[in-house]
C-alpha positions as CSV (number, residue, x, y, z in Angstrom):
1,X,-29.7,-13.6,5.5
2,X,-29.5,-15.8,2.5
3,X,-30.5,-16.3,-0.9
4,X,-31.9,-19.4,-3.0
5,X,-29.3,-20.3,-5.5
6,X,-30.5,-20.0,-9.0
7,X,-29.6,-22.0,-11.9
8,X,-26.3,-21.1,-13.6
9,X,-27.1,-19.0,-16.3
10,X,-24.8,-18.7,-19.7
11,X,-24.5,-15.2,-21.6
12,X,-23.4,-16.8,-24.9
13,X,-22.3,-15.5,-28.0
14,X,-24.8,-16.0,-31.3
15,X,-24.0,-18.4,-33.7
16,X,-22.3,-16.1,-36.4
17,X,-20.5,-13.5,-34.3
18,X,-19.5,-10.1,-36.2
19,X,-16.1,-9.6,-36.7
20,X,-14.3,-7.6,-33.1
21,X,-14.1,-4.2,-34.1
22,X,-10.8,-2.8,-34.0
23,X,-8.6,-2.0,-30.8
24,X,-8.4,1.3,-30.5
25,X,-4.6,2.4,-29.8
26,X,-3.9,4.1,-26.3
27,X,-1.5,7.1,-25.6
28,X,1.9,7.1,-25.7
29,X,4.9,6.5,-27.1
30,X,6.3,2.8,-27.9
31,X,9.6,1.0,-26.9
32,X,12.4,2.4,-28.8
33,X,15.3,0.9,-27.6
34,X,16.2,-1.6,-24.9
35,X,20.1,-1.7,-23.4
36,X,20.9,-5.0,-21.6
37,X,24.3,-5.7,-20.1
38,X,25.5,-8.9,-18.3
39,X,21.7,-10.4,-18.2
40,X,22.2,-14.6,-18.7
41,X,24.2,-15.2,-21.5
42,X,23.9,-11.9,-22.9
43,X,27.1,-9.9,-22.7
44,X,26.1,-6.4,-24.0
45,X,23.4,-5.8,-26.3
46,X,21.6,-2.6,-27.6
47,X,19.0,-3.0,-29.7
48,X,16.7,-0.2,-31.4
49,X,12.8,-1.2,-32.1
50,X,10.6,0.4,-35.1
51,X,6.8,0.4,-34.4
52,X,4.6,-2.3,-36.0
53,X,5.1,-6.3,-35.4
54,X,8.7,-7.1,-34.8
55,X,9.5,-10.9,-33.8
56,X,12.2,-12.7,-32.4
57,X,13.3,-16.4,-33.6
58,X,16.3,-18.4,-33.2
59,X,17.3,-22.1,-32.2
60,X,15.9,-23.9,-29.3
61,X,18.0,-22.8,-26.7
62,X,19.4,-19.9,-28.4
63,X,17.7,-17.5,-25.5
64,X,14.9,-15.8,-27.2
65,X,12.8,-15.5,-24.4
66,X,16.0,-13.6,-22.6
67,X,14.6,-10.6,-24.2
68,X,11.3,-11.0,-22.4
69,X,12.9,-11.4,-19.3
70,X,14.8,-8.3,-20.0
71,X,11.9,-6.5,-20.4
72,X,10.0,-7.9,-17.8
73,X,12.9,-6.8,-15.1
74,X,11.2,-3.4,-15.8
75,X,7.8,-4.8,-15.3
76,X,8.8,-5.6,-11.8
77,X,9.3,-9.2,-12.3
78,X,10.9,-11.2,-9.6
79,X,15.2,-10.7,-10.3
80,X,16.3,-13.7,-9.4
81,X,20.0,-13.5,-9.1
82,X,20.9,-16.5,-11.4
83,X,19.9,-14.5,-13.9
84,X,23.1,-12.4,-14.3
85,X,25.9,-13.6,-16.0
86,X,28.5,-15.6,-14.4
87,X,31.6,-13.7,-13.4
88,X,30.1,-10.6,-13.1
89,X,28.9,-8.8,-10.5
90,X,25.6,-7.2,-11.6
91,X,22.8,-7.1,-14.5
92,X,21.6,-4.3,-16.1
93,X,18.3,-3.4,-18.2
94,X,17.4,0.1,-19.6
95,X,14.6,0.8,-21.8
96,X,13.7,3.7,-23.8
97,X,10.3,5.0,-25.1
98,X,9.6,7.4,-27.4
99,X,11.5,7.9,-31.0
100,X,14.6,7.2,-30.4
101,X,14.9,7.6,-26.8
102,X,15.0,11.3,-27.5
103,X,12.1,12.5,-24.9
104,X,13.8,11.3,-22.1
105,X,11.2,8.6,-20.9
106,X,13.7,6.0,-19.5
107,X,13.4,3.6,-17.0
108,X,15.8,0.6,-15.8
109,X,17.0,-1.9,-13.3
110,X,20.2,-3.2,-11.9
111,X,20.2,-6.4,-10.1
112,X,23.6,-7.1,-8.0
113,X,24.5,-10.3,-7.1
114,X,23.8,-10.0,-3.4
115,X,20.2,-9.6,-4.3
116,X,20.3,-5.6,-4.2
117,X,19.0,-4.0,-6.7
118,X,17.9,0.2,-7.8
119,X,15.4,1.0,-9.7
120,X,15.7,4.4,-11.8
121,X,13.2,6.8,-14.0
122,X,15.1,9.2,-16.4
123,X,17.5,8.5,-14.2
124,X,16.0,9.3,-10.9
125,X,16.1,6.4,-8.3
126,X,12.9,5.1,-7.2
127,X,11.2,2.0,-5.9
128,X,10.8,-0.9,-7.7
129,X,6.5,-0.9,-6.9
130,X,7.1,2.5,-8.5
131,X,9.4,1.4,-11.8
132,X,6.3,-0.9,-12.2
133,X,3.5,1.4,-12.0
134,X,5.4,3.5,-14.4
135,X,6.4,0.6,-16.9
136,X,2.9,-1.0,-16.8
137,X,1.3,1.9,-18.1
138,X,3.3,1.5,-21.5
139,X,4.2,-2.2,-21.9
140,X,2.5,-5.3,-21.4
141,X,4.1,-8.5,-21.6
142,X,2.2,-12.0,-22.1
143,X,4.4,-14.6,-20.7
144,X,4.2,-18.8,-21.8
145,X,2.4,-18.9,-18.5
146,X,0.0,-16.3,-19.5
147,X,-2.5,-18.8,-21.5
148,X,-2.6,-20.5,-18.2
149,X,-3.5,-18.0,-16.4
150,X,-7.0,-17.8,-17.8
151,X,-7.7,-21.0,-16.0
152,X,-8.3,-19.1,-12.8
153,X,-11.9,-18.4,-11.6
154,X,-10.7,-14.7,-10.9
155,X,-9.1,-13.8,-14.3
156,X,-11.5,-15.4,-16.2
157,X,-14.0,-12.7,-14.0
158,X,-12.0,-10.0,-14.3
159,X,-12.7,-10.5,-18.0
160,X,-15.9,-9.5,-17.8
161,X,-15.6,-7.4,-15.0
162,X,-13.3,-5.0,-17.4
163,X,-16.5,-4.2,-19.2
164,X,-18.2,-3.1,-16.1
165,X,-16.1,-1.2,-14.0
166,X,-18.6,1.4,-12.8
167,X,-20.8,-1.3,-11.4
168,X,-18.2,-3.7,-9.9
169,X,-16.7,-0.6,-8.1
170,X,-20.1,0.5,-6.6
171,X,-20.2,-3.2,-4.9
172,X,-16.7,-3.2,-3.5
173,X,-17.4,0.5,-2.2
174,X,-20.4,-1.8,-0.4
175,X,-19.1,-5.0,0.7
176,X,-16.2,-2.8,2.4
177,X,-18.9,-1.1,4.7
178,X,-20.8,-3.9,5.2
179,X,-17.9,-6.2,5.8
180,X,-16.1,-3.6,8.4
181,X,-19.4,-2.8,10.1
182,X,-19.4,-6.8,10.5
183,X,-16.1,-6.9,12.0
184,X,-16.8,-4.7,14.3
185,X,-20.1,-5.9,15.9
186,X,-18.6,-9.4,16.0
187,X,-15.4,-7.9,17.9
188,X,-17.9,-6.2,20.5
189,X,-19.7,-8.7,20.8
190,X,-17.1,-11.4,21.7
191,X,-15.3,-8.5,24.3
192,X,-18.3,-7.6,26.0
193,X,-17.2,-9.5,29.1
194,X,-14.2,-7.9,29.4
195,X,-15.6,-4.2,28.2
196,X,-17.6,-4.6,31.1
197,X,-14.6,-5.4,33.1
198,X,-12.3,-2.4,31.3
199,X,-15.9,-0.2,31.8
200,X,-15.6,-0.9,35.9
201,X,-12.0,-0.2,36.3
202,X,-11.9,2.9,34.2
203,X,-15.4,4.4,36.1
204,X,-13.5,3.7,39.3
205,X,-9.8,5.5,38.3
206,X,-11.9,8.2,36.9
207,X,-14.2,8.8,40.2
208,X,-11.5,8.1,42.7
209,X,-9.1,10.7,40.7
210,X,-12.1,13.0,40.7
211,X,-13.0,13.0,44.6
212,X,-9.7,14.1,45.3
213,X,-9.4,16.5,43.2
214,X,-5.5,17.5,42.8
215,X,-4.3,20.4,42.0
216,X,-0.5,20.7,40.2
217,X,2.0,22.5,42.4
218,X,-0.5,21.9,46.0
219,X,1.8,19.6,47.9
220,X,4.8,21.8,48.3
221,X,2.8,24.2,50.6
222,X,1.1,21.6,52.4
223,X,4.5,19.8,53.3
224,X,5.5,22.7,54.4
225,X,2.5,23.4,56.8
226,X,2.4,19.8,58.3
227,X,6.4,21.0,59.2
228,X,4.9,24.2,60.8
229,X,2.1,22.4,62.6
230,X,4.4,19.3,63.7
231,X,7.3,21.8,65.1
232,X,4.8,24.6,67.0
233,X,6.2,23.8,70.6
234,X,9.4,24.4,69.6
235,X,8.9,27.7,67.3
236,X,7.0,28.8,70.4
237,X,9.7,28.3,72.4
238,X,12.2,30.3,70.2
239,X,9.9,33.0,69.8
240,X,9.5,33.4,74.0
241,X,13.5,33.3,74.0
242,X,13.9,36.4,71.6
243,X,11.0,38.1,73.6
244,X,13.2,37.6,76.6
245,X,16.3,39.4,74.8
246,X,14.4,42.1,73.2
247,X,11.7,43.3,75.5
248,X,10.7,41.1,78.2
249,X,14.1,40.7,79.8
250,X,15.8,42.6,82.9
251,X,18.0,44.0,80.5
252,X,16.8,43.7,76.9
253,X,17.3,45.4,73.3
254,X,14.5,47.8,73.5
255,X,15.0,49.8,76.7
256,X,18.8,49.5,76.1
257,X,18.3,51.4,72.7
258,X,15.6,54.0,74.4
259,X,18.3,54.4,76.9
260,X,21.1,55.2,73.8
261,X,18.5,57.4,72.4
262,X,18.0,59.8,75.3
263,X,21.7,60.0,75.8
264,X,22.1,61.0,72.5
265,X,19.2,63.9,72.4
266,X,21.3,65.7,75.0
267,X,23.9,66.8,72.1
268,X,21.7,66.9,68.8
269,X,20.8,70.1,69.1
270,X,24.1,71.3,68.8
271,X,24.6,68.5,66.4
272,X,22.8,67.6,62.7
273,X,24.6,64.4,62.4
274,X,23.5,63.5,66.0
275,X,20.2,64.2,64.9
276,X,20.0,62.1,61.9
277,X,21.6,59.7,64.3
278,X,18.5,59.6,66.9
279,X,16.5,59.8,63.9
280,X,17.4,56.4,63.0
281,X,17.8,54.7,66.4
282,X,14.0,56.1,66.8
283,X,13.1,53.8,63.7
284,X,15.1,50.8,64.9
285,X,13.4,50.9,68.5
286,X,9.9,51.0,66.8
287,X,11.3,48.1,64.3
288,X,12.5,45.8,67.8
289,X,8.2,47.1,69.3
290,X,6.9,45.4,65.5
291,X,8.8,42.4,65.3
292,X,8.3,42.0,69.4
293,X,4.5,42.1,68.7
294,X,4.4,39.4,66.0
295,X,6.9,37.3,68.2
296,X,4.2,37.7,71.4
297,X,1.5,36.2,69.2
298,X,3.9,33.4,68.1
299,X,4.9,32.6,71.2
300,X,1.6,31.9,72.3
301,X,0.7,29.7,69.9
302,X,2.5,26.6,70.9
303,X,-0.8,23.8,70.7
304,X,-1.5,22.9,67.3
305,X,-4.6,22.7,66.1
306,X,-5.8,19.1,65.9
307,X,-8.7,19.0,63.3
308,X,-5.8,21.5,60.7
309,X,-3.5,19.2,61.8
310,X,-5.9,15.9,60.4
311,X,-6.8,17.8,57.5
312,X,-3.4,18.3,56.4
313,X,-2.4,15.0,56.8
314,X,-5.3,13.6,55.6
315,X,-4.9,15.5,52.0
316,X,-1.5,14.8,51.3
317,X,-2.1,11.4,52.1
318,X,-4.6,11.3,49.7
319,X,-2.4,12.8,46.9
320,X,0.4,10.6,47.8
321,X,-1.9,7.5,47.3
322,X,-2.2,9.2,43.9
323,X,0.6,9.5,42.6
324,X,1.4,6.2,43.6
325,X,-1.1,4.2,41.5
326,X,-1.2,6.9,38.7
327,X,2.2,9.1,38.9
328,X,4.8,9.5,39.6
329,X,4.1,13.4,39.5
330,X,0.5,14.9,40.1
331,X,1.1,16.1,36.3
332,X,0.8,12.4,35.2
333,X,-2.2,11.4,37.8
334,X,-4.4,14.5,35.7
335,X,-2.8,13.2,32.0
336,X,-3.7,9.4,33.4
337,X,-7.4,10.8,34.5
338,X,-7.6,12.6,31.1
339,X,-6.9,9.5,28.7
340,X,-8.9,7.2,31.5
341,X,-12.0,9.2,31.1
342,X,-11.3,9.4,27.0
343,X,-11.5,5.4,27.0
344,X,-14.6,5.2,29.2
345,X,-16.2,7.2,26.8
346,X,-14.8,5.3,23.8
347,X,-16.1,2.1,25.7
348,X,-19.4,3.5,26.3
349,X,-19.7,4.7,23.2
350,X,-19.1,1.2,21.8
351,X,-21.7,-0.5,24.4
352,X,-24.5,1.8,23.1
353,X,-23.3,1.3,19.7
354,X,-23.6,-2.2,19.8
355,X,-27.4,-1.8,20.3
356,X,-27.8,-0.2,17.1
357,X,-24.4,-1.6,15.2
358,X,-27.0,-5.2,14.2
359,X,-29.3,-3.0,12.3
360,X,-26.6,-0.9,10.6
361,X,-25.2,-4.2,9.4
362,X,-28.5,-5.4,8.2
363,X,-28.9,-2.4,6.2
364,X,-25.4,-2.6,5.0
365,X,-26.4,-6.1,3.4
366,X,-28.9,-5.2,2.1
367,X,-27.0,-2.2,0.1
368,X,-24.7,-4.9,-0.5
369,X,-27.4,-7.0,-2.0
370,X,-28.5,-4.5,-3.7
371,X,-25.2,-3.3,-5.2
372,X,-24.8,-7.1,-6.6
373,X,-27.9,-7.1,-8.4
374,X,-26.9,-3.8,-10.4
375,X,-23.4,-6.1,-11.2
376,X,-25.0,-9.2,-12.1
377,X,-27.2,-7.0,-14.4
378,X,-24.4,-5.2,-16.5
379,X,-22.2,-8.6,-16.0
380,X,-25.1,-10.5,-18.2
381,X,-25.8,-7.4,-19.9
382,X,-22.2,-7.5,-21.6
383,X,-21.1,-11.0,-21.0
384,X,-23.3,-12.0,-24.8
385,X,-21.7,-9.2,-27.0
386,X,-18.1,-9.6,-25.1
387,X,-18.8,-13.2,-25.9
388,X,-19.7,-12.5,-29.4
389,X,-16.7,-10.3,-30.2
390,X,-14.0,-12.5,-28.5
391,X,-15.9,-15.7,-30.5
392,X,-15.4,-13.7,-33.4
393,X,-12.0,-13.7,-33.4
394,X,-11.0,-17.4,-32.1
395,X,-13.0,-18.6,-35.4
396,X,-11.0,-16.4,-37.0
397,X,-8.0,-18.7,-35.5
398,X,-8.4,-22.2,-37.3
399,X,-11.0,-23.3,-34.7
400,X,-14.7,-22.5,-37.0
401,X,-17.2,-24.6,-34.8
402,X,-15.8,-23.1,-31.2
403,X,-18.1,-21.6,-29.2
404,X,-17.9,-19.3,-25.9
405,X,-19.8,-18.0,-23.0
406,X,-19.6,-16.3,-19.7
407,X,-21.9,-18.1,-16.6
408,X,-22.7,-16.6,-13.9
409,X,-23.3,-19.1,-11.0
410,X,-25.4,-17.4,-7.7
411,X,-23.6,-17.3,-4.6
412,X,-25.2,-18.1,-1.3
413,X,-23.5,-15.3,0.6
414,X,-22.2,-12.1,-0.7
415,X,-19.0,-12.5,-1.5
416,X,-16.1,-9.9,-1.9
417,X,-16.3,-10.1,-6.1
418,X,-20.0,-9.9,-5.9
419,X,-23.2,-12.4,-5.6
420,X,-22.2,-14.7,-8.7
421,X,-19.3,-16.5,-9.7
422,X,-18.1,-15.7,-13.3
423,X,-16.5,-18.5,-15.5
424,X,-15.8,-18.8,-19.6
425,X,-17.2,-22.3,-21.1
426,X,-16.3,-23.4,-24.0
427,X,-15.6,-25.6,-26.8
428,X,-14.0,-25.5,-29.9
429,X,-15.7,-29.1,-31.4
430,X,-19.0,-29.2,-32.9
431,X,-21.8,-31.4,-30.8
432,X,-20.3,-30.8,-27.7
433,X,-21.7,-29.1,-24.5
434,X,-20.3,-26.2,-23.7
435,X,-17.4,-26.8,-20.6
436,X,-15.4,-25.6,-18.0
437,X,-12.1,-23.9,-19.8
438,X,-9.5,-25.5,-17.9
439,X,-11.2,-28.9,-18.5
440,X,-12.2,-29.0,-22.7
441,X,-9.3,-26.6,-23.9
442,X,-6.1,-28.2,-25.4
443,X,-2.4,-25.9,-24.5
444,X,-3.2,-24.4,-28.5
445,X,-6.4,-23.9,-27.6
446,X,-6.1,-22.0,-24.7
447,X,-3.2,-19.7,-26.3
448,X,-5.6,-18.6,-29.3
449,X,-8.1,-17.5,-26.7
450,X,-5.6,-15.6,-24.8
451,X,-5.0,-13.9,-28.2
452,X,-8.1,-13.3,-29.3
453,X,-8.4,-11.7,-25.9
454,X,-5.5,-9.5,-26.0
455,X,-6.9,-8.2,-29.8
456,X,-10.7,-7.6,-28.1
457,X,-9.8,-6.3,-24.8
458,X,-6.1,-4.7,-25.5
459,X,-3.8,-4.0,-23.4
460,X,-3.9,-0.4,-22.4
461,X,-0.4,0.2,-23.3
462,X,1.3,0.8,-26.7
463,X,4.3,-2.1,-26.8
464,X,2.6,-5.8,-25.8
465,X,5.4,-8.5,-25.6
466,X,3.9,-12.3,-27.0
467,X,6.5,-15.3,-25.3
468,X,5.5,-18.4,-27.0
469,X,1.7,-17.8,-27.7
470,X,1.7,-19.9,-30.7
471,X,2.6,-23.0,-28.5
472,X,0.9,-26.2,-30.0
473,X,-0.4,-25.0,-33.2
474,X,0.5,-25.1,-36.6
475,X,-0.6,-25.0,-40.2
476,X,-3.9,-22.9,-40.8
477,X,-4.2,-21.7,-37.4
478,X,-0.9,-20.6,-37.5
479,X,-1.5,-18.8,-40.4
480,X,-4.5,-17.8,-38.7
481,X,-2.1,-16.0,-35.6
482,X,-0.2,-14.3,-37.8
483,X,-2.9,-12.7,-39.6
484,X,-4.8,-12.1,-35.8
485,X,-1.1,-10.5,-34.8
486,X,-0.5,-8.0,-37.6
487,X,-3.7,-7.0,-37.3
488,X,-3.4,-5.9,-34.0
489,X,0.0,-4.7,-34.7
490,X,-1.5,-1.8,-37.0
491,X,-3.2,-0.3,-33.4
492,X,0.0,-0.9,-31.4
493,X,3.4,-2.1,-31.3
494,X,3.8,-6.1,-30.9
495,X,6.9,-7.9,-30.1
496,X,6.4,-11.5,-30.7
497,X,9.5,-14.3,-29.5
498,X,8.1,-17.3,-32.0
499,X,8.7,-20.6,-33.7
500,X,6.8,-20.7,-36.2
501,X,8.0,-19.2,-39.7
502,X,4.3,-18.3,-40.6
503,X,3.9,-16.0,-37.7
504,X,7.6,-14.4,-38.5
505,X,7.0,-14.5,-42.7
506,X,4.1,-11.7,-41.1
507,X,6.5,-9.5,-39.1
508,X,7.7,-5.9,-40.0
509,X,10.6,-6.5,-38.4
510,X,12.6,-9.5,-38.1
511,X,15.3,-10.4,-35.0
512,X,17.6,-13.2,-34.4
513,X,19.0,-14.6,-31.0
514,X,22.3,-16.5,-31.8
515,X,24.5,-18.0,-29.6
516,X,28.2,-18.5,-30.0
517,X,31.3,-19.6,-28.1
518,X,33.8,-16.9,-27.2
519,X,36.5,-16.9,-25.6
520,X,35.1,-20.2,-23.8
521,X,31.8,-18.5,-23.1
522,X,28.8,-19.3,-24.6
523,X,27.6,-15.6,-25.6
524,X,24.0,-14.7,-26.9
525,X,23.4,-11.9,-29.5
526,X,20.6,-10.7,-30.9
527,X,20.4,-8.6,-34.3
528,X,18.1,-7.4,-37.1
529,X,18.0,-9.7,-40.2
530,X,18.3,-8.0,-44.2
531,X,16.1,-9.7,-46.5
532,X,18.2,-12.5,-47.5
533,X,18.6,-13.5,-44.2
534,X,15.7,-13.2,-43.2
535,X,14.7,-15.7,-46.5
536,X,17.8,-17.8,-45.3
537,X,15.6,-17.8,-41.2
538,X,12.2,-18.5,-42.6
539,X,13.5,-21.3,-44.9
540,X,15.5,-22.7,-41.6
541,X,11.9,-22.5,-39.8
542,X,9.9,-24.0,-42.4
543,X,12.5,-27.5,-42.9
544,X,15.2,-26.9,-40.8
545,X,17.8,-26.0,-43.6
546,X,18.1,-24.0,-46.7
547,X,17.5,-26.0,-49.3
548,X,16.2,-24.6,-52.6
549,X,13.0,-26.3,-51.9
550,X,13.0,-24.5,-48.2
551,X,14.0,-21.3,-49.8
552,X,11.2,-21.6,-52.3
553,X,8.6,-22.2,-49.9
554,X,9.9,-19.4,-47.8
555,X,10.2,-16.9,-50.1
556,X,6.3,-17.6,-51.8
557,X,5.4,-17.2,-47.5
558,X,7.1,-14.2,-47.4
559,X,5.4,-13.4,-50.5
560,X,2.0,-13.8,-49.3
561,X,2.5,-12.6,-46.0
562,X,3.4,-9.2,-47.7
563,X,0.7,-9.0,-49.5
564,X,-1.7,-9.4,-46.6
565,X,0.5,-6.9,-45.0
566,X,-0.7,-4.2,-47.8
């Protein structure tokens, strides 16, 4: 069952977007301090955080982005072993939320340099899938790589697909059944050959197990009768000798002990004991007459009977065969007959089922299908005003004339993200069609549009880490970033590792990562700049020195950046 392919269609965002409203600030507390020992060229560092936009600067190669990769150990990030200092044996990262530290939400990482690592939560060891689940809920980090990560087809969806979660959820519930229904038709149909094969053997183990019918504990006795019935002439034979001793015989037990019983009646009337005496050889005569009658009839008996004989044999045969194929024990031939006959009715179940399986599927699909359409709708019902509100904000970013939309491109088959493929076009020149991202947007480009998404759609978490996002851009628009960055550092708290002295004239906070040679080892530290220093850094930025003309322009920067800030 297909579908025609319509025409991409573009949700774009009017001509004079409205300004995004306001990201509204999520729970929790924000990064208060973060301890690092032995990570790169770091040594031991402790450094506490205030809320608001902090930033880090430094010269290249000083290790500013070290601090990201500190914090991103806690994220779950890959710890590569090269990352902890040479000579020592392990790495350590701790970070503390909350003010000061004080409500005990910790969490940190030690990397060793055989590759082991622990993971702890206020001090409680757990996993390091867990460390993230726990971490990513309060910090987000977006990496130098994180621009380019909107190039993919499934994040630039997942966009979108933010907006509609209700809807995108319904169709995954969907395209499960449908797709595991699937499955399993196509795996009963492709092993019908040998179900009918599996369907033959298990009937026959089942009925052959069944005609015999055993019963646990049965051959013991019947062993023991085939002995009997084998060994007749010669119990016959042994029974006629003992007849001959105690009855049948010239001289034989019973008339020698009536004979000892009437010699003893002559004196027990004048005697009790010999009384009691007779007495009891009366009961052993009549115990020699019972056991001599039971003896007569076995004594007889010496042929035995063919057709018991055959039936005997014939049923522990049977059982033998048995236990054989399906033992060792009877108790395992019933267990084996008990799981046989569970299968045959699991393979009999899926024969019939396969009958009605194809229209299960086909209803499936179309649930499927019909589950798509409800996405599509809310994808092209919010795609415009998404649109609208991210545009909003990349004008707002040195780039007036851009312009953005979400397509959505039909699918001929359902797929498992729904029946359209989602991608952002755009361009940020007048008189231009509207293109792919990855093919019109320069490295700046694509960094402003991962910030102006970060300020629309947030981050669900109160501390978001920028590395590098102001790469390739300058003058207004980077005027332009540090305006876009304070203003979403009034909803949450933003750590930003930067080169630009426009973006850090804007922070509330200002850190620098130094390097210097101890001891012969290059050592990196990190600390918070006073205000004359911080003049001295921006100044440093802006021309690479500190001239008076650098201070100057610096300090009227700083100037206006803190009047924006008010």
């Amino acid at each position: 069952m297909t579908r025609k392919a319509r025409a991409p269609q573009a949700a774009a965002a009017p001509s004079s977007p409205a300004a995004a409203p306001p990201v509204p600030a999520p729970a929790g507390p924000p990064l208060s301090r973060l301890e690092v020992r032995n990570l790169a060229t770091i040594r031991d560092l402790t450094l506490e955080f205030g809320g608001g936009f902090s930033v880090f600067t430094g010269e290249t190669g000083a290790g500013k982005s070290i601090i990201v990769d500190a914090l991103g150990l806690l994220l779950g990030s890959r710890a590569n072993t090269d990352l902890i200092r040479t000579g020592e044996d392990a790495l350590l990262v701790t970070g503390f939320w909350g003010e000061g530290g004080e409500d005990g939400a910790s969490a940190s990482r030690r990397v060793t340099t055989q590759g082991r690592g622990t993971a702890r939560l206020d001090g409680e060891l757990v996993s390091v899938r867990e460390l993230q689940d726990w971490a990513s809920g309060r910090l987000t980090i977006h990496w130098q790589h994180s621009a380019v990560s909107l190039l993919s087809p499934a994040n630039q969806r997942g966009l979108l697909d933010r907006q509609v979660g209700a809807e995108a959820a319904a169709y995954a519930a969907a395209y499960r059944a449908w797709v595991d229904a699937r499955t399993r038709l196509e795996t009963l149909r492709a092993g019908e050959r040998e179900r009918a094969r599996q369907l033959d053997l298990l009937e026959f183990q089942v009925r052959e197990i069944a005609e015999v019918n055993p019963q646990p504990g049965e051959e013991e006795p019947l062993a023991a009768e085939l002995t009997r019935l084998a060994n007749l002439d010669t119990i016959a034979q042994g029974a006629a000798g003992a007849l001959e001793l105690l009855s049948d015989g010239e001289t034989n037990a019973a008339a020698l002990i009536a004979e000892a019983l009437r010699a003893l009646n002559a004196g027990a009337k004048y005697d009790e004991t010999s009384t009691q005496l007779g007495r009891e050889l009366r009961e052993a005569l009549e115990g020699v007459q019972a056991v001599v009658g039971e003896l007569r009839g076995v004594a007889e008996d010496s042929a035995p009977d063919p057709a018991e004989l055959a039936r005997v044999e014939t049923r522990l045969s049977a059982l033998g065969k048995l236990r054989a194929k399906y033992g060792p024990t009877l108790e395992d031939v019933l267990e084996f007959q008990a799981k046989a006959a569970e299968d045959l009715a699991a393979l009999t179940r899926d024969e019939r089922d396969a009958g009605t399986l194809e229209a299960d599927v086909a209803q499936l699909e179309r649930a499927v299908r019909g589950a798509g359409e409800a996405l599509d709708a809310a994808r092209t019902r919010r795609a415009g005003p998404l649109a609208a509100e991210l545009l909003g904000v990349i004008r707002e970013l040195g780039m007036p004339h851009a312009r953005l939309a979400f397509q959505l491109t039909a699918l001929a088959q359902p797929a498992s993200h729904g029946l359209s493929d989602v991608a952002l076009r755009f361009t940020a020149n007048p008189g231009e069609e509207l293109g792919p991202l990855a093919d019109v947007a320069s490295g700046g480009e694509l960094s402003r549009v991962m910030l102006a998404i970060s300020t629309v759609l947030g981050a669900d978490t109160p501390a978001v880490v920028f590395d590098e996002v102001d790469a390739g851009i300058g003058g207004a628009a980077a005027l332009a970033v540090a305006e876009q960055l304070g203003r979403l550092a009034k909803e949450r708290q933003v750590l930003v590792v930067t080169h630009l002295a426009q973006i850090a004239a804007r922070a509330d906070h200002h850190y620098k990562v130094e390097k210097h040679v101890e001891g012969g080892r290059t050592v990196s530290r990190v600390r918070q700049l006073s205000d004359p220093e911080r003049l001295e850094e921006i100044a440093r930025m802006l021309s690479g020195d500190i001239s008076d003309a650098a201070l100057s322009h610096a300090r009227e920067l700083l100037g206006r950046s803190q009047v924006a800030l008010h």
